[in-house]
N, CA, C and O of each residue as an XYZ file, in Angstrom:
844
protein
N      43.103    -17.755     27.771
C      42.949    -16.518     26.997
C      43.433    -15.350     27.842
O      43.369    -15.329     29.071
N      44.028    -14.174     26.916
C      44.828    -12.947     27.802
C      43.515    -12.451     28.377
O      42.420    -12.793     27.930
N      43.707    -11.567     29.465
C      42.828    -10.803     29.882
C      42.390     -9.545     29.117
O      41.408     -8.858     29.398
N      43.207     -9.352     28.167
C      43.027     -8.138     27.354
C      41.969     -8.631     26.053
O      41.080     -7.958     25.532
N      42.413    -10.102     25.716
C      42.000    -10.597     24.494
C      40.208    -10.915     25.245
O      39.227    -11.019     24.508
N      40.135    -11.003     26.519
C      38.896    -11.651     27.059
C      37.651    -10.318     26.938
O      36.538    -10.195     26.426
N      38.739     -9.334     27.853
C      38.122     -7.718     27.220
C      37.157     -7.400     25.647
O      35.973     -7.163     25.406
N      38.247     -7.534     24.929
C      37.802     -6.998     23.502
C      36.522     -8.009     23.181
O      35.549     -7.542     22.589
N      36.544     -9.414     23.586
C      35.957    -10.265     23.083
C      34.568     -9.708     23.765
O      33.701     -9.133     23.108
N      34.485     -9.946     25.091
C      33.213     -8.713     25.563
C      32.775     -7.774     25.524
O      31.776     -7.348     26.103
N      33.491     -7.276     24.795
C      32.887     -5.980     24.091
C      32.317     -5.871     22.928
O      31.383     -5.117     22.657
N      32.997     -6.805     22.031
C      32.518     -7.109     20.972
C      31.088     -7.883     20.793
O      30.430     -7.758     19.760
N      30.717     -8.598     21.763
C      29.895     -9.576     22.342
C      28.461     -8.305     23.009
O      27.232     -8.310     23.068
N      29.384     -7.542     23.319
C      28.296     -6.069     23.460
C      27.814     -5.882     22.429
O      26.630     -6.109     22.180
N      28.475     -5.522     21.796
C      28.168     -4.407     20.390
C      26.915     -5.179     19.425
O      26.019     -4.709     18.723
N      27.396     -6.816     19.819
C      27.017     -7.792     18.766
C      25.403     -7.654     19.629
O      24.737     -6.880     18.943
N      25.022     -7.867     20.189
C      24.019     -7.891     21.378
C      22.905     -6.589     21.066
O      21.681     -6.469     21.010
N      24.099     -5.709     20.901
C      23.300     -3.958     21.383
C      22.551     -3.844     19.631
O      21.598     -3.113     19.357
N      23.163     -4.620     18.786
C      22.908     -4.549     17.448
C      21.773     -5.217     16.830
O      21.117     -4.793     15.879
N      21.533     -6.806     17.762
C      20.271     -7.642     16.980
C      19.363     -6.792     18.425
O      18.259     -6.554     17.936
N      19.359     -6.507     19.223
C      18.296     -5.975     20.177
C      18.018     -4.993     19.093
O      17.068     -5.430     18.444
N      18.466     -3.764     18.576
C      18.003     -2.769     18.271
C      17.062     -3.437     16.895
O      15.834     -3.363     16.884
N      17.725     -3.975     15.960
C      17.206     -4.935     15.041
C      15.982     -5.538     15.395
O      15.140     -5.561     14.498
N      15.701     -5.992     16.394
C      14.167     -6.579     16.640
C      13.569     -5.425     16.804
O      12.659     -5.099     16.042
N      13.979     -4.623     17.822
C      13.030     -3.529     18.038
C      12.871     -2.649     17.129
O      11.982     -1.829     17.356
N      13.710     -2.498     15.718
C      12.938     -1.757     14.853
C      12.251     -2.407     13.896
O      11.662     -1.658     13.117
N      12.064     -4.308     13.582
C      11.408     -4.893     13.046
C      10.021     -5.148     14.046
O       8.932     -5.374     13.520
N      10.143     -5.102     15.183
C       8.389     -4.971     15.894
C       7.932     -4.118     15.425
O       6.868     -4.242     14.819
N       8.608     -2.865     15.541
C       7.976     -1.526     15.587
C       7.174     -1.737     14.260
O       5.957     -1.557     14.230
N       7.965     -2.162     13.059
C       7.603     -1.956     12.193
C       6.165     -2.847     11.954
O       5.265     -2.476     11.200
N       6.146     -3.969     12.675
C       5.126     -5.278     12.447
C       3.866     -4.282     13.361
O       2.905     -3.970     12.657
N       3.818     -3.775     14.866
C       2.910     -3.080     15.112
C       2.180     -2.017     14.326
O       0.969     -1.869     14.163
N       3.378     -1.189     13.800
C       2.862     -0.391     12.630
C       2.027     -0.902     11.630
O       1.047     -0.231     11.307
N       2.250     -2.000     11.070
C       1.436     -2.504      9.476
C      -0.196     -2.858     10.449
O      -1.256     -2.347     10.087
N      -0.098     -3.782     11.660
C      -1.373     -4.297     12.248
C      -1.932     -3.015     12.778
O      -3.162     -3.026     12.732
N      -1.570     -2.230     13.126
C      -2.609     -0.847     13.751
C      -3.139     -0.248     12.145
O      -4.295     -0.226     11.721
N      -2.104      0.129     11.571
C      -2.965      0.681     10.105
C      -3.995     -0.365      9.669
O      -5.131     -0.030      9.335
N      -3.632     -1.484      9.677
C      -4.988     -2.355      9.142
C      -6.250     -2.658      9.353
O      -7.117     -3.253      8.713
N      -6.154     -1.874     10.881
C      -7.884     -1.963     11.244
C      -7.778     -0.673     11.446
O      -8.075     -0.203     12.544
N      -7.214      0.330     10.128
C      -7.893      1.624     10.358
C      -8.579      2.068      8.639
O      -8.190      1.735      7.520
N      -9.744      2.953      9.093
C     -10.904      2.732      8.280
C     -11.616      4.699      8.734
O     -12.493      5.203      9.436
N     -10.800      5.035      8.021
C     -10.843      6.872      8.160
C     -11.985      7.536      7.078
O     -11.835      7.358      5.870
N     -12.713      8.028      7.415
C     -13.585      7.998      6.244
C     -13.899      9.470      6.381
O     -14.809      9.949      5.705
N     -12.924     10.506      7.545
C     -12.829     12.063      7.115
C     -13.057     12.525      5.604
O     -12.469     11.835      4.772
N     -13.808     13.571      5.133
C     -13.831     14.117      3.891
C     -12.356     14.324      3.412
O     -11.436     14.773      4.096
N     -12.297     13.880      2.002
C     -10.803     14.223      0.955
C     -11.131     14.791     -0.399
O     -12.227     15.015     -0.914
N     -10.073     14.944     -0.787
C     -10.291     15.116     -1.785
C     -10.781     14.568     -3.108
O     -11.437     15.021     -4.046
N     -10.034     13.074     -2.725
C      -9.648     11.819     -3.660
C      -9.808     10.213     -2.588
O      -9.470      9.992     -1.425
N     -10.363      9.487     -3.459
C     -10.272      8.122     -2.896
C      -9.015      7.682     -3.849
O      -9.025      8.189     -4.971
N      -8.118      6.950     -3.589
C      -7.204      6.919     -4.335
C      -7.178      5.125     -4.025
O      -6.776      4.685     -2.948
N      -7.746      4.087     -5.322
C      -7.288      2.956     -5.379
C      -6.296      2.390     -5.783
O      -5.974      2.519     -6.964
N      -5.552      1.615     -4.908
C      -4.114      0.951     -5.049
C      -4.190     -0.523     -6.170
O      -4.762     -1.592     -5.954
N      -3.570     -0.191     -7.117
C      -3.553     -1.270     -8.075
C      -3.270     -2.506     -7.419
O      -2.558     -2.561     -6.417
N      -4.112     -4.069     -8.259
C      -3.707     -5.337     -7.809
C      -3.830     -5.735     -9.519
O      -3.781     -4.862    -10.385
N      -3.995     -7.191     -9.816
C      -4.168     -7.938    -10.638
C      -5.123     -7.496    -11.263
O      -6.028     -6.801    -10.800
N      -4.964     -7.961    -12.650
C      -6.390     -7.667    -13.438
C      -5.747     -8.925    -14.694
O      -4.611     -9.336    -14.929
N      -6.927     -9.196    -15.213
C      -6.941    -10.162    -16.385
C      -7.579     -9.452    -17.432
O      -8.742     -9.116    -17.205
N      -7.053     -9.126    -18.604
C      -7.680     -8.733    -20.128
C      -8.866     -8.024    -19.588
O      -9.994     -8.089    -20.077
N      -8.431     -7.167    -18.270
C      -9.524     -5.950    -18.002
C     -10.641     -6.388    -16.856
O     -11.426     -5.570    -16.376
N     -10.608     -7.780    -16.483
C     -11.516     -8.029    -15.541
C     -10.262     -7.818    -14.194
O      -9.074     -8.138    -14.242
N     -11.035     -7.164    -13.023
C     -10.504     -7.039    -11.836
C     -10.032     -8.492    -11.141
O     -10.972     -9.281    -11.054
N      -8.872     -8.945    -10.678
C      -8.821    -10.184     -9.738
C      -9.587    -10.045     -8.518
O      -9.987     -8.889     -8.378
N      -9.940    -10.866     -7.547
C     -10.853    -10.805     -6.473
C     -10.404     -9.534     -5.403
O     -11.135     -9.088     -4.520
N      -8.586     -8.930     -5.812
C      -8.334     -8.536     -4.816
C      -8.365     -7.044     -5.286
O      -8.607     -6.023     -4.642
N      -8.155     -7.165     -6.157
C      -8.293     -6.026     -6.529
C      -9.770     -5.396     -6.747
O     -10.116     -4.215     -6.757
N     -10.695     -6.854     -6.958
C     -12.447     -6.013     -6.861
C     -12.792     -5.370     -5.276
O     -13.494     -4.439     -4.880
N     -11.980     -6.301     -4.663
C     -12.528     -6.189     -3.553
C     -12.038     -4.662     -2.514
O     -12.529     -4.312     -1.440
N     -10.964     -4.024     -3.282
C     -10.635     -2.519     -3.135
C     -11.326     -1.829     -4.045
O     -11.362     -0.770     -3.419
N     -12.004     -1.561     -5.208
C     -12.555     -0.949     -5.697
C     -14.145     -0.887     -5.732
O     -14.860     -0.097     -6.348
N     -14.654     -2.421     -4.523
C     -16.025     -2.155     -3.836
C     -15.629     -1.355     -2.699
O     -16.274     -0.313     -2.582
N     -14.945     -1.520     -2.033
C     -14.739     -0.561     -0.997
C     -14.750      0.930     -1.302
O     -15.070      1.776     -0.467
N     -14.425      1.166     -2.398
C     -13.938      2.489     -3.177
C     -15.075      3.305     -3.111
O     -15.291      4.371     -2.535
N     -15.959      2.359     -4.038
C     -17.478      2.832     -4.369
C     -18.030      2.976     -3.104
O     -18.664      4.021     -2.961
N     -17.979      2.275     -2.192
C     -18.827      2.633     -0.601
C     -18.602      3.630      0.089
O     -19.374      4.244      0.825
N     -17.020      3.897     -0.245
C     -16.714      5.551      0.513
C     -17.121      6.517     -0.470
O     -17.482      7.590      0.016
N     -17.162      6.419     -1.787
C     -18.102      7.421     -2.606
C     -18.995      7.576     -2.427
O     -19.355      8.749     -2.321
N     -19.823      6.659     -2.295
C     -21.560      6.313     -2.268
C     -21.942      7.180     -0.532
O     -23.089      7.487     -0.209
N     -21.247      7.321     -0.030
C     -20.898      7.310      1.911
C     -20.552      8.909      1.460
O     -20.712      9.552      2.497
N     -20.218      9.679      0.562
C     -19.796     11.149      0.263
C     -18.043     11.642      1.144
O     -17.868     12.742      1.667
N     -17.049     10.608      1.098
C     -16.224     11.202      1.378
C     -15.216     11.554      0.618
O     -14.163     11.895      1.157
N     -15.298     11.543     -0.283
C     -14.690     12.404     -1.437
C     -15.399     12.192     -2.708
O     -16.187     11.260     -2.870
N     -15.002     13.409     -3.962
C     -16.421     13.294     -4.999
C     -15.388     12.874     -6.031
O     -15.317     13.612     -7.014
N     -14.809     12.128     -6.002
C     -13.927     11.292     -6.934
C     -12.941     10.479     -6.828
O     -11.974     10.830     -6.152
N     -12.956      8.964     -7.592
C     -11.840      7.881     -7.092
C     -10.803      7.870     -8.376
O     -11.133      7.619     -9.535
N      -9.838      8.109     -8.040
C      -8.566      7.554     -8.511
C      -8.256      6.243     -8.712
O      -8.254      5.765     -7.578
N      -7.962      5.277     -9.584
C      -7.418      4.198     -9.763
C      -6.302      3.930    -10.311
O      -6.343      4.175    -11.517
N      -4.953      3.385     -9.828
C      -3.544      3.549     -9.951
C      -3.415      2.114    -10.751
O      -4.300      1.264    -10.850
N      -1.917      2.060    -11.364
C      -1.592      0.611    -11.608
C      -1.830      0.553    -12.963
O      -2.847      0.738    -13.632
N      -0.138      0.118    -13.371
C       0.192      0.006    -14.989
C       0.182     -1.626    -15.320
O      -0.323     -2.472    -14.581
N       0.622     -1.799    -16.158
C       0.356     -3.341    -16.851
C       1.460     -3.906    -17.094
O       2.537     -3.325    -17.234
N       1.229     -5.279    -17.172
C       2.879     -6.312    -17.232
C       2.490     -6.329    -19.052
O       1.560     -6.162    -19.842
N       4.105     -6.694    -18.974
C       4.024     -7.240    -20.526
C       2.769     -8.136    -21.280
O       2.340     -9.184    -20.796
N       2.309     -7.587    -22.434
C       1.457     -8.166    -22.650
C      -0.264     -7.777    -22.654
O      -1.228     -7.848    -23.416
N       0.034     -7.375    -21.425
C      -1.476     -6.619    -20.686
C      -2.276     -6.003    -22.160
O      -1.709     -5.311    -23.005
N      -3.386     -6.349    -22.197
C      -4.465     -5.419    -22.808
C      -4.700     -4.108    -22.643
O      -4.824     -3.280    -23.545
N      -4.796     -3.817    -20.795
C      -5.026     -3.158    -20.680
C      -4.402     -2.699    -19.099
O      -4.125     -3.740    -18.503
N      -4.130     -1.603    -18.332
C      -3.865     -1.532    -16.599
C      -4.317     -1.742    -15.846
O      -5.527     -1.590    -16.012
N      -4.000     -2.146    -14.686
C      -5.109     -2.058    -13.480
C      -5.248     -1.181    -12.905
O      -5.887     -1.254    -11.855
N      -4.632      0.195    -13.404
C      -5.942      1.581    -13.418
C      -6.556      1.917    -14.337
O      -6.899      3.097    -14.262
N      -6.956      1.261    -15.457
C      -7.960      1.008    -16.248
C      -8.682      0.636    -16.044
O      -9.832      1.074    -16.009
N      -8.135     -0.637    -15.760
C      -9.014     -2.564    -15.731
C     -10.385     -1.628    -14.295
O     -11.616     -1.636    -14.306
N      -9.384     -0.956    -13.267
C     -10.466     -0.035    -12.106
C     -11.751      0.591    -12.249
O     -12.885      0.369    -11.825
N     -10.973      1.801    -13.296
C     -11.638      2.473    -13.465
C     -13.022      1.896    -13.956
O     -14.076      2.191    -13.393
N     -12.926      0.834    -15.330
C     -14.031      0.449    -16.262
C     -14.666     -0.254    -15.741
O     -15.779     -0.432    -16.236
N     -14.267     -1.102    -14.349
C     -15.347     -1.682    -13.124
C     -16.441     -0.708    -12.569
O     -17.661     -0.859    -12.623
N     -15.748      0.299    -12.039
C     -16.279      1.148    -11.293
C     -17.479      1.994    -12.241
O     -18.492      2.466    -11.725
N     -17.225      2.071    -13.428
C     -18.177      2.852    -13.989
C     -19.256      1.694    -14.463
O     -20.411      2.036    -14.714
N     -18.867      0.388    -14.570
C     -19.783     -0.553    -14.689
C     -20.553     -0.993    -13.595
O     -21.436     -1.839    -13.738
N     -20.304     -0.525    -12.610
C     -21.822     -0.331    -11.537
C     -21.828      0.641    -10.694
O     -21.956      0.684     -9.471
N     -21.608      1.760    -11.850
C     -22.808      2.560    -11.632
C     -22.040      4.009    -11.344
O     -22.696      5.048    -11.268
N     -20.583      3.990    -11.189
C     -20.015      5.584    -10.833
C     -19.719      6.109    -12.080
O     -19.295      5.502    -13.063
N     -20.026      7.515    -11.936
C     -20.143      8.548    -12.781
C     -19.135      8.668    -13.892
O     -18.233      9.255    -13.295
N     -18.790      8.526    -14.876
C     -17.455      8.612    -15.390
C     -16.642      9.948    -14.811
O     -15.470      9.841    -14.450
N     -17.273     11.063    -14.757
C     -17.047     12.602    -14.157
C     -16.140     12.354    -12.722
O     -15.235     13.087    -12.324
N     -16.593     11.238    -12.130
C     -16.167     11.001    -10.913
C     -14.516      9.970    -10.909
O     -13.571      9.933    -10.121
N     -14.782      9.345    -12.030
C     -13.751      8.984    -12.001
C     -11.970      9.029    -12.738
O     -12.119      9.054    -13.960
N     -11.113      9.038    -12.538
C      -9.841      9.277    -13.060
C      -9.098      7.982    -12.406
O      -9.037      7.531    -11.262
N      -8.504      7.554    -13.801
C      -7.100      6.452    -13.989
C      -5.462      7.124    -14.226
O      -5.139      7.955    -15.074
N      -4.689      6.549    -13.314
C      -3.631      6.611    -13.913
C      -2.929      4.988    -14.026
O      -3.200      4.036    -13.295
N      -2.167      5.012    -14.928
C      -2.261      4.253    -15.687
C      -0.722      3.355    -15.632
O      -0.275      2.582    -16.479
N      -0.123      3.778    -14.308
C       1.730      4.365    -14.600
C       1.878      2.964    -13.416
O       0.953      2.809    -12.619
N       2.803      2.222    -13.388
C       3.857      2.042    -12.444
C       3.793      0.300    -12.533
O       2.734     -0.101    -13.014
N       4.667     -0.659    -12.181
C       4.044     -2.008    -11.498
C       4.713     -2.555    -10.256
O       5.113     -3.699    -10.039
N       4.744     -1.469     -9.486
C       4.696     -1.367     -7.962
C       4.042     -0.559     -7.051
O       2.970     -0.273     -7.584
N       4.118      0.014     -5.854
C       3.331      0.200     -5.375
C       3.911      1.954     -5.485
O       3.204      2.880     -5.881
N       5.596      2.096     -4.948
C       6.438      3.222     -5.276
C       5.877      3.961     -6.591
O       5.288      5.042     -6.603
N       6.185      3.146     -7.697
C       6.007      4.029     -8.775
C       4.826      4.374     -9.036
O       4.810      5.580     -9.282
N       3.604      3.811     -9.120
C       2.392      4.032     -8.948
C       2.081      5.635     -8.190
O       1.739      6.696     -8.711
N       2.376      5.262     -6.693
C       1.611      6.324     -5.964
C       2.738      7.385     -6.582
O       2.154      8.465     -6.664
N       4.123      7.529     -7.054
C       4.456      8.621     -7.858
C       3.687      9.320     -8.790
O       3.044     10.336     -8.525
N       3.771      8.622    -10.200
C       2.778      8.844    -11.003
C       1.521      9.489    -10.625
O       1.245     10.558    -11.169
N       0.522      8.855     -9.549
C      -0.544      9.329     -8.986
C      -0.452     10.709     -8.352
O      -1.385     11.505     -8.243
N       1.243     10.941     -7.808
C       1.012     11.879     -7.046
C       1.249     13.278     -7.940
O       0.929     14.387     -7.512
N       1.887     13.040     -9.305
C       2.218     14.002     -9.977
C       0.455     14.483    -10.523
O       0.009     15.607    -10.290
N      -0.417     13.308    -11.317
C      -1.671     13.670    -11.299
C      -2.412     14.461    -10.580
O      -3.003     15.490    -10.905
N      -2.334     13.841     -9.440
C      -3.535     14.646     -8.257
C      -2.702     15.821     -8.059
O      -3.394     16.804     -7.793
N      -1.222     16.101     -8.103
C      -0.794     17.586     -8.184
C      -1.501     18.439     -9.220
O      -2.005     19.489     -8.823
N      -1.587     18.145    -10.378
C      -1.739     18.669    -11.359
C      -3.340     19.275    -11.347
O      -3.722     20.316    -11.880
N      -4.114     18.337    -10.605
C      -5.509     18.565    -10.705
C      -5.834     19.502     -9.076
O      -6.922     19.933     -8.691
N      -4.622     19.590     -8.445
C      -5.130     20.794     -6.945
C      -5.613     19.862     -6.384
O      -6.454     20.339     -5.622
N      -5.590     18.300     -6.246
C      -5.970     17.104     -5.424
C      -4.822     16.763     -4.240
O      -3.795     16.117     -4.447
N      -5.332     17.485     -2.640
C      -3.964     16.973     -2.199
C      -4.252     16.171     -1.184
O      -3.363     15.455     -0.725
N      -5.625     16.150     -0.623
C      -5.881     15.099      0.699
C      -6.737     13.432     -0.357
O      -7.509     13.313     -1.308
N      -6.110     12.648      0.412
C      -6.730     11.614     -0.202
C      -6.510      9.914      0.999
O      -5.673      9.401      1.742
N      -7.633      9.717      0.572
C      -8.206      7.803      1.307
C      -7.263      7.071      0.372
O      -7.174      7.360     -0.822
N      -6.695      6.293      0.849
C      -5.657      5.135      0.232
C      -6.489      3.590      0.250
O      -6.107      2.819      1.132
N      -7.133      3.306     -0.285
C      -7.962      2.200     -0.146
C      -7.249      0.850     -0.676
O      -7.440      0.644     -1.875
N      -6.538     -0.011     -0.065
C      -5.908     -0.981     -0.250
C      -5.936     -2.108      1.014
O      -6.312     -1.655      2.096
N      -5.559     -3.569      0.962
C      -5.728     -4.506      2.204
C      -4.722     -4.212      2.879
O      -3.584     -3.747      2.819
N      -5.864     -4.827      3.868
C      -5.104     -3.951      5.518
C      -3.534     -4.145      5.704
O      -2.927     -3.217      6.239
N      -2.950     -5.082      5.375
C      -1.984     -5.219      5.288
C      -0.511     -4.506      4.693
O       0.585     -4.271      5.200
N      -1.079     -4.317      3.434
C      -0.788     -2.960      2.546
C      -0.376     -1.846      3.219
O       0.808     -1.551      3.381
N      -1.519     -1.076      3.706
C      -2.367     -0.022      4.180
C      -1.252      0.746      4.836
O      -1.437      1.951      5.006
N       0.150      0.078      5.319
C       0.871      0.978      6.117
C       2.059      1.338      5.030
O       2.585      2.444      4.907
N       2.325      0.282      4.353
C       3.506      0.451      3.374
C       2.758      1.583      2.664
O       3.131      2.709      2.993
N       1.617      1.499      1.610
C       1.162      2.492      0.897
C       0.662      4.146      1.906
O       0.353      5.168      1.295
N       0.673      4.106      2.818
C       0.659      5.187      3.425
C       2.033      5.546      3.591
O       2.506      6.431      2.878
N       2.597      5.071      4.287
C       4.236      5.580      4.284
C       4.822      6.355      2.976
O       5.451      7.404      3.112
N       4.595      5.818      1.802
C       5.004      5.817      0.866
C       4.074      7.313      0.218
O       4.793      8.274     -0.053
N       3.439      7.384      0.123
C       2.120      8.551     -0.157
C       2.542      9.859      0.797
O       2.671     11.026      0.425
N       2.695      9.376      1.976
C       3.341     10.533      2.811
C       4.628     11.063      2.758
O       4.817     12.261      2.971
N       5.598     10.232      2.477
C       6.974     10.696      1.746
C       6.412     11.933      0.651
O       6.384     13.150      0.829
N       6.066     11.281     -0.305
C       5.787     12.135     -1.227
C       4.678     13.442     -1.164
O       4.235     14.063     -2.131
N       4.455     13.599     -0.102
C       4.044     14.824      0.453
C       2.588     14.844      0.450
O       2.126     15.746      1.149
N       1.673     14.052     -0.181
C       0.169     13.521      0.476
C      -0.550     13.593      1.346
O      -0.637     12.721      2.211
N      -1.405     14.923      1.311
C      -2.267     14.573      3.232
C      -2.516     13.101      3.356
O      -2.754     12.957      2.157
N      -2.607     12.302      3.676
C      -3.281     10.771      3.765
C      -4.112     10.501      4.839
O      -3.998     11.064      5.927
N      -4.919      9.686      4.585
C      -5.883      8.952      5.430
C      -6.134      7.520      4.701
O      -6.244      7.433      3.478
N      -6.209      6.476      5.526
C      -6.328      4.993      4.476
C      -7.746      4.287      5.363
O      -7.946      4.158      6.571
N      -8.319      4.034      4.530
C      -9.573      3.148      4.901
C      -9.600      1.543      4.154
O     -10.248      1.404      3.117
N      -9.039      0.656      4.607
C      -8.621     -1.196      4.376
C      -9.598     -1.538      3.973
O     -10.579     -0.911      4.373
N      -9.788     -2.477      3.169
C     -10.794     -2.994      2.503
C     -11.450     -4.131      3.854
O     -10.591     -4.571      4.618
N     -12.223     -4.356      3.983
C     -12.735     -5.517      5.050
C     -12.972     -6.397      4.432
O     -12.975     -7.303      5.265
N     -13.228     -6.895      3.347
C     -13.605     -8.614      3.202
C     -12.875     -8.711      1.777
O     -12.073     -7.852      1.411
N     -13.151     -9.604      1.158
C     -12.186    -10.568     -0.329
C     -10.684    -10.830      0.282
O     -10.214    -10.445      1.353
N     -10.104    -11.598     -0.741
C      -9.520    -12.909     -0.667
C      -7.857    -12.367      0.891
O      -7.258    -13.120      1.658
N      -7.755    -11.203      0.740
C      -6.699    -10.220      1.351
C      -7.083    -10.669      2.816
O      -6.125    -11.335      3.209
N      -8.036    -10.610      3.793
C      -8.532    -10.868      4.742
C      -8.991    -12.475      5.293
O      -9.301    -12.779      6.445
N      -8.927    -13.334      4.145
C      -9.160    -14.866      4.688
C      -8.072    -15.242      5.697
O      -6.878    -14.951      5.765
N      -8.827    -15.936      6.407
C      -8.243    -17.367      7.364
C      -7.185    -17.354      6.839
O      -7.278    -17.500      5.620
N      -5.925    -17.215      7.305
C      -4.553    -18.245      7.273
C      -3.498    -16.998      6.869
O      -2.316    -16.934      7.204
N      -4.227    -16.045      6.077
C      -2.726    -15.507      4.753
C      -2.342    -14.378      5.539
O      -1.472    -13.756      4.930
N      -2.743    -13.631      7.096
C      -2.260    -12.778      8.054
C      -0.573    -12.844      7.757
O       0.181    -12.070      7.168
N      -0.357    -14.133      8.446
C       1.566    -14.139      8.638
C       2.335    -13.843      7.405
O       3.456    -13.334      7.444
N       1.647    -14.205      6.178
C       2.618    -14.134      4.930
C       2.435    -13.041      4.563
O       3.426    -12.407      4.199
N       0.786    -12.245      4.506
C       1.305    -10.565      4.120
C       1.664    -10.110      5.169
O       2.296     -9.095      4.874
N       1.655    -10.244      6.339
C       2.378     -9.219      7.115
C       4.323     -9.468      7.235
O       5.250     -8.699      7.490
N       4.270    -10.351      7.034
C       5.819    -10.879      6.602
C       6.667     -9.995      5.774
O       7.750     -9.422      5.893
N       5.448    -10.153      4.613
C       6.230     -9.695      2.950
C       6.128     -7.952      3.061
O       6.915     -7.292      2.382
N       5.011     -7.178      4.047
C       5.041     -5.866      4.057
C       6.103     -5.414      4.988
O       6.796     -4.398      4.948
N       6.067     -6.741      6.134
C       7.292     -6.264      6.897
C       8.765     -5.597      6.061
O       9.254     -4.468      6.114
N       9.163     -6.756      5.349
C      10.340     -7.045      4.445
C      10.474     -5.388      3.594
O      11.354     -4.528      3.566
N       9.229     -5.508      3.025
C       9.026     -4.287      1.985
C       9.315     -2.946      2.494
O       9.933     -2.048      1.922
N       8.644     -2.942      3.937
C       8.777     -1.310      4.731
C      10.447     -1.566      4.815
O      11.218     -0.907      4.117
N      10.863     -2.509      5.668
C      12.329     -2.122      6.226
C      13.171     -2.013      4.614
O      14.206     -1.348      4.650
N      12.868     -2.492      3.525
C      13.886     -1.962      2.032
C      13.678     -0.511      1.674
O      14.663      0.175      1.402
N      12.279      0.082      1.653
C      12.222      1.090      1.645
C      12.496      1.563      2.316
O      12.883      2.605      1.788
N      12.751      1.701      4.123
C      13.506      2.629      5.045
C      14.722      2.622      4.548
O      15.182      3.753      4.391
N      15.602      1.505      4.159
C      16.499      1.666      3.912
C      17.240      2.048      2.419
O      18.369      2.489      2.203
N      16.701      1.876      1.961
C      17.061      2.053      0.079
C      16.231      3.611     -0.131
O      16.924      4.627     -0.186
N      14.905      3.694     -0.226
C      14.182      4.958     -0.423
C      13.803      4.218     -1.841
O      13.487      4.951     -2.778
N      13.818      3.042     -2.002
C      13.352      2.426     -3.135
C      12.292      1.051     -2.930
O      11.899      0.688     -1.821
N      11.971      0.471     -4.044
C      10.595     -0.325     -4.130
C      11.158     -1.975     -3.646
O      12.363     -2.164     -3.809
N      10.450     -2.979     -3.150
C      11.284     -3.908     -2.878
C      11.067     -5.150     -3.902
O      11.703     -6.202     -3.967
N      10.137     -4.768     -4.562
C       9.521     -5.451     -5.716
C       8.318     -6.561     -5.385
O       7.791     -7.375     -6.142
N       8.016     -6.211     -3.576
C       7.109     -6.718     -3.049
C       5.721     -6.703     -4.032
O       5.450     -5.504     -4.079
N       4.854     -7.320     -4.724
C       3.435     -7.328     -5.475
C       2.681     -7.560     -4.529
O       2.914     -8.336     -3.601
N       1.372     -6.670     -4.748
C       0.419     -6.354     -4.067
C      -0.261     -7.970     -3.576
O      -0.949     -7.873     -2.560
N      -0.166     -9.311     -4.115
C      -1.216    -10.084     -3.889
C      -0.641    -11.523     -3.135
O       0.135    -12.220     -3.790
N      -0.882    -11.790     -2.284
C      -0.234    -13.347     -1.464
C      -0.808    -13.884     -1.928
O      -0.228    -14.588     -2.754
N      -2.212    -14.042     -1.865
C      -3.116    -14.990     -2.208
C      -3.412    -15.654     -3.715
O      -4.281    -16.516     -3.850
């Protein structure tokens, strides 16, 4: 091989190098990011508890989604903000949303209807906290708890803060989001999800539930 042709080839061999290094290091960054938000649990006064839609069946909550809207009620019940938000529109078919399906949990043991507000909009996580964010504009609601699994917790903050949101997120600690084993696959699929949205400024069609 020429010495010139040996050149370019090492350089190229640079470039190729300088390119998956940077590539890991902005996919760690991003994997440290999702695991530090997930064991964070902020329970500063807001305005709004704001619950992140999951599954719902003909209006009953799925486990993962109850298990963010007990959390919901505990930071109410705890006085850090005097009203929860529940996000999340419906698939074809749906009866009803899973900021409905939320809301009508939450007032079924025991929160105030006064206290609570649905929106009703999105079936991702993007369009959702849009929708939500045009609401809580509308109502002078601008600091708010993002209550979703820990895993979540960084994508839906990212996303809330784009859109101009004081934020604070408090992770749900126990139901099906937190079992034995399913760590690698949501942190996988949020990985995937953050780096489409860094790069697109759009949704990755990632759904809230592994389990």
């Amino acid at each position: 091989m020429r010495p010139g042709m040996i050149g370019s080839v090492r350089t190229a061999l640079r470039y190729l190098g300088g390119t998956v290094l940077v590539s890991v290091l902005i996919v760690a960054g991003v994997v440290i990011g999702i695991l530090r938000t997930a064991r964070v649990d902020d329970r500063s006064p807001a305005d709004a508890i704001v619950v992140l839609g999951a599954a719902q069946y003909d209006g009953k909550p799925s486990p993962v989604l109850q298990a963010r809207l007990d959390h919901a009620a505990e930071l109410y019940r705890a006085g850090v903000a005097p009203r929860i938000v529940t996000i999340g529109g419906g698939q074809s078919g749906d009866v009803t949303t899973e900021g409905d399906a939320g809301r009508d949990y939450l007032a079924g043991i025991g929160i105030g209807d006064s206290a609570l507000e649905s929106v009703g909009v999105g079936d991702d996580t993007l369009a959702s906290m849009r929708a939500a964010r045009d609401d809580l504009a509308a109502r002078d609601w601008n600091s708010v708890v993002l209550v979703t699994d820990p895993w979540h917790a960084a994508r839906a903050r990212l996303i809330a803060d784009d859109l101009g949101l004081t934020t604070q997120v408090s992770a749900v600690r126990q139901g099906p989001s937190v079992r034995e084993g399913v760590e690698t696959r949501y942190v996988t699929r949020e990985t995937l999800g953050i780096l489409f949205y860094l790069l697109t400024g759009g949704s990755s069609g990632a759904g809230s539930t592994v389990v």
